[in-house]
C-alpha positions as CSV (number, residue, x, y, z in Angstrom):
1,X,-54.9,-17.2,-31.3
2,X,-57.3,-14.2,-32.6
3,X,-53.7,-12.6,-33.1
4,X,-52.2,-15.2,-35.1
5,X,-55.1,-16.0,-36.9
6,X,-55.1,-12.4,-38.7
7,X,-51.9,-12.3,-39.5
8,X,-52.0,-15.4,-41.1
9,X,-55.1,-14.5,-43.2
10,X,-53.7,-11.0,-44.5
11,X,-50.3,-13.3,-44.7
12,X,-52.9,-15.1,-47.4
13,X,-53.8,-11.9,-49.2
14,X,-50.5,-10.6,-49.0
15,X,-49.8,-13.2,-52.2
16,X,-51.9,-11.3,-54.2
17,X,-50.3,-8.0,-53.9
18,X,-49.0,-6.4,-57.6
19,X,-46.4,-4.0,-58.6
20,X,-47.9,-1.4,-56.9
21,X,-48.6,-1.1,-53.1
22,X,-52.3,-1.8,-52.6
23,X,-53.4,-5.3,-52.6
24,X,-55.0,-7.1,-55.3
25,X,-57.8,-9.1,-55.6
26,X,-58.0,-12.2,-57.6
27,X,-57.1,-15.6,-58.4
28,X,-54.2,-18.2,-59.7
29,X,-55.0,-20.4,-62.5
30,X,-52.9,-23.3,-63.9
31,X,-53.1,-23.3,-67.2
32,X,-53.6,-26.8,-69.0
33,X,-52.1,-25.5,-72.5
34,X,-50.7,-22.8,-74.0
35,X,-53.1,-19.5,-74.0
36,X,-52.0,-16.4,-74.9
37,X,-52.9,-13.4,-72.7
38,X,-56.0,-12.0,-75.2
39,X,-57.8,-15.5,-75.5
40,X,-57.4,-15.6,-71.5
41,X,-58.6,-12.1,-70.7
42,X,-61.7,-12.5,-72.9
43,X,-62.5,-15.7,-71.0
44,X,-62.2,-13.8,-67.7
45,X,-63.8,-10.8,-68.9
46,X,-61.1,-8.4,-67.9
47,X,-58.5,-5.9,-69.8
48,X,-56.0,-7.6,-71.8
49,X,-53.5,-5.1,-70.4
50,X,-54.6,-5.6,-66.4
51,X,-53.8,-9.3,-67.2
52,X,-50.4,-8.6,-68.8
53,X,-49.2,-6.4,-65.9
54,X,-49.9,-8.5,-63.5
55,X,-47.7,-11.3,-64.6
56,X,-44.5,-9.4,-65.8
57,X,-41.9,-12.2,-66.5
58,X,-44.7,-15.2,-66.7
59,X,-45.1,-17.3,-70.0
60,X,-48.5,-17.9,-70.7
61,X,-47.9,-21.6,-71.5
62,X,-48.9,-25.5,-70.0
63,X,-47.8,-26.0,-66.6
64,X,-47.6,-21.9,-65.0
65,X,-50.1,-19.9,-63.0
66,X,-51.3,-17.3,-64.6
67,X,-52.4,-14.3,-61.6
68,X,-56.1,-13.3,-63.0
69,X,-57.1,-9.7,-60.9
70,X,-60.5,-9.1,-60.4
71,X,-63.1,-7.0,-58.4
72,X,-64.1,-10.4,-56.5
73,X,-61.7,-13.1,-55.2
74,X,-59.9,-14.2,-52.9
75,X,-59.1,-10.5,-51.0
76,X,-62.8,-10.6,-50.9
77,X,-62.8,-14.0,-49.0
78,X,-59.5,-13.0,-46.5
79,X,-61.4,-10.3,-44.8
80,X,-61.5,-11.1,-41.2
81,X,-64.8,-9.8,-40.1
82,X,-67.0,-10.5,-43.1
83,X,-69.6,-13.2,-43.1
84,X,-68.2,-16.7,-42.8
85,X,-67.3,-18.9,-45.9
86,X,-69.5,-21.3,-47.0
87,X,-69.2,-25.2,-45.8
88,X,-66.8,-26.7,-48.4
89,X,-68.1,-30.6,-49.1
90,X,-64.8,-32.2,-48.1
91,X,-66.0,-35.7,-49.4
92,X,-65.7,-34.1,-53.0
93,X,-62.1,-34.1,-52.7
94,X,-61.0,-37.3,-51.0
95,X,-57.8,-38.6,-49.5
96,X,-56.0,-35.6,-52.7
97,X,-53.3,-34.4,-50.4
98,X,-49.6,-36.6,-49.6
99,X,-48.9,-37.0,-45.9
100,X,-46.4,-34.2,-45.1
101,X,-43.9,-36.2,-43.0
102,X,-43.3,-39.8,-44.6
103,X,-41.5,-41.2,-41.8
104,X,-44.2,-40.0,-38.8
105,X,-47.4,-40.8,-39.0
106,X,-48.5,-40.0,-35.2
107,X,-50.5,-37.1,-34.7
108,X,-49.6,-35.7,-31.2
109,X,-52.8,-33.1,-31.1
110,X,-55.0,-33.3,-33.4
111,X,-57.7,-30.6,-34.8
112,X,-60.4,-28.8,-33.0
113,X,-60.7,-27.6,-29.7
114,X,-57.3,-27.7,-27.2
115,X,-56.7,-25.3,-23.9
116,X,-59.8,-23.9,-24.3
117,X,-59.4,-22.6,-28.1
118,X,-59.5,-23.8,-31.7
119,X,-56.4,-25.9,-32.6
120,X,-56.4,-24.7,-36.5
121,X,-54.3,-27.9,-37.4
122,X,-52.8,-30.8,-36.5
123,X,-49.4,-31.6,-34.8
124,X,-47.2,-34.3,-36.5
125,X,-44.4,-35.1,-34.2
126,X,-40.6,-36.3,-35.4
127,X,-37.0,-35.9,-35.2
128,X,-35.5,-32.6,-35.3
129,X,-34.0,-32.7,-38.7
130,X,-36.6,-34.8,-40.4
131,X,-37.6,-33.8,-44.0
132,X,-41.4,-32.7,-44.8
133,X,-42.3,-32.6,-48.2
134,X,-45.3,-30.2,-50.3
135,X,-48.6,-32.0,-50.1
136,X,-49.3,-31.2,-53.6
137,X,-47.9,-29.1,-56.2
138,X,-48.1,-25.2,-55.1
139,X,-46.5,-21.8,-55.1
140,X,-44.7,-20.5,-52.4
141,X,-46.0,-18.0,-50.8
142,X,-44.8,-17.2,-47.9
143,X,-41.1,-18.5,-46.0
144,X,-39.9,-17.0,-43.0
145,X,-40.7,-15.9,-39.5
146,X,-42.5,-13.2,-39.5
147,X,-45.0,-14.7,-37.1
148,X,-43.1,-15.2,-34.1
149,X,-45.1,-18.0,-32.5
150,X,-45.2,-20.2,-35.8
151,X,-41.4,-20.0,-35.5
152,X,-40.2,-20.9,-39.5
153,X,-43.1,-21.3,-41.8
154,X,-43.6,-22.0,-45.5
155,X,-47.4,-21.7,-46.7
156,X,-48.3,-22.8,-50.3
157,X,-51.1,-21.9,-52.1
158,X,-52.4,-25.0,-54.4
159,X,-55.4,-25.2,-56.9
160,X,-59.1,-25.0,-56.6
161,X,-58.1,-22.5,-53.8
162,X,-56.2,-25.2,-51.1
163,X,-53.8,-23.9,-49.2
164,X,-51.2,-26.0,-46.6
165,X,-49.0,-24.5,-43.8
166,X,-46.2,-26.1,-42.1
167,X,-44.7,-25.0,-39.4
168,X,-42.1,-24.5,-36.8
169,X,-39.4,-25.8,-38.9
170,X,-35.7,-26.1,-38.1
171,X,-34.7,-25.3,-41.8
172,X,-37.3,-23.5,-44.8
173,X,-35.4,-24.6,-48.2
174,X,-38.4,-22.4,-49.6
175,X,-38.4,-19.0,-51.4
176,X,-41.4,-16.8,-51.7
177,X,-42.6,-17.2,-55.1
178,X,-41.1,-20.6,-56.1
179,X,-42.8,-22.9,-57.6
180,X,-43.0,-26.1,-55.8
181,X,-43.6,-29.9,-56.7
182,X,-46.0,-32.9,-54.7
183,X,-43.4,-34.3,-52.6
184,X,-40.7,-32.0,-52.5
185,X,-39.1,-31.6,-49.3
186,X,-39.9,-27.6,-47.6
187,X,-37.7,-27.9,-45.1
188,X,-37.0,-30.0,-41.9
189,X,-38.8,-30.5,-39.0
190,X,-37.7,-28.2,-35.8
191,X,-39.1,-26.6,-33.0
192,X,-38.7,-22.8,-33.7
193,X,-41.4,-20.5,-32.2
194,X,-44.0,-21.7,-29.8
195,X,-43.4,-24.9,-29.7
196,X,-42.8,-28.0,-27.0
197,X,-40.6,-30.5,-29.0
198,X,-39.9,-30.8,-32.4
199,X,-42.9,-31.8,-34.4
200,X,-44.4,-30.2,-37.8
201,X,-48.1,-27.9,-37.1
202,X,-49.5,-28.5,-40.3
203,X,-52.8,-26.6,-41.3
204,X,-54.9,-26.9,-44.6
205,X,-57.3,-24.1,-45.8
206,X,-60.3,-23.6,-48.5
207,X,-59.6,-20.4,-48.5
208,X,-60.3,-18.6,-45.2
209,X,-61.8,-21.7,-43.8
210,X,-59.1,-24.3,-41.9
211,X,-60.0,-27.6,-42.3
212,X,-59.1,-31.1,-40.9
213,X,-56.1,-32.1,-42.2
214,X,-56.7,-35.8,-41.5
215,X,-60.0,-35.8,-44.1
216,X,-57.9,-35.0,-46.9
217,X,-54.0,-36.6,-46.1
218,X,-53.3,-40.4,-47.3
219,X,-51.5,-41.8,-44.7
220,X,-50.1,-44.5,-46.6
């Protein structure tokens, strides 16, 4: 679990990474109108030039994310053996998040402990074939299966620094990078990797930390 657990996290940092090979630290922003990149790197108090370089081929306009590096971020909050995030008020939130599968609404195993260990998510089971759909409007960044016992995953990253996995899928119709919409379908529901039956693992993160899925979904 330990195993899985890291390379998920650096999977997370991994998004930040710029042109050149070292990872960056920083943030995304969605930007709520048009900004150009001098009015944004004053408000962030960084290099107009760092800003421009590391969104080659992004518009500064309403409606993209905008990649602000900085000395602190979320790197910073990724590293495995650093002290532990602080408790994130879910209650603040609410019920933000769309159920992942419509057309299942059973939870087969359910967060918390299972076997002995931390189940990081929750289970959601359903026909093989079944379409899932983005929680929330999110980049993609991650789609593959590079982690052997998620079998084929797609892992978004969302504002206010949310971030929703889904896994063991039977088809990813996901690109790293893409930009994704609330309620678009991912993929369809499988049983690739370590997995019993077909069923979508679906995690949700504040940034390192996983949280309960089921205090943020709407099941309705």
């Amino acid at each position: 679990m330990m195993q899985r657990l890291s390379f998920l996290l650096i999977l997370f940092a991994a998004f930040f990474a710029g042109a050149c090979s070292s990872i960056q630290s920083g943030k995304y922003v969605l930007l709520s109108n048009n900004i150009g990149p001098g009015e944004l790197s004053k408000k962030y108090n960084i290099p107009e030039r760092k800003l421009v370089e590391a969104n080659k081929d992004r518009p500064f306009v309403r409606g993209q994310w905008i990649f602000i590096p900085q000395e602190k971020g979320v790197l910073r909050a990724f590293q495995i053996n650093e002290e532990a995030p602080p408790q994130v008020d879910i209650n603040s939130y609410g019920k933000k998040f769309l159920w992942p599968v419509p057309s299942a609404h059973a939870v087969s195993s359910n967060y918390g402990g299972r076997w002995g260990r931390k189940h990081e998510g929750i289970d959601i089971p359903a026909s093989q074939g079944t379409p899932f759909l983005a929680v929330d409007d999110g980049i993609v960044i991650y789609s593959g299966r590079g982690i052997r016992a998620y079998g084929n995953l797609t892992v978004l990253a969302h504002k206010d620094g949310f971030f929703s996995v889904y896994a063991h899928a039977k088809k990813n119709y996901t690109q790293k990078g893409q930009k994704v919409f609330r309620g678009q379908v991912l993929g369809l529901v499988g049983r690739t990797g370590r997995a019993t039956g077909p069923h979508l693992h679906f995690e949700l993160r504040k940034e390192s930390r996983a949280l309960n899925p089921l205090d943020l979904l709407a099941r309705n």
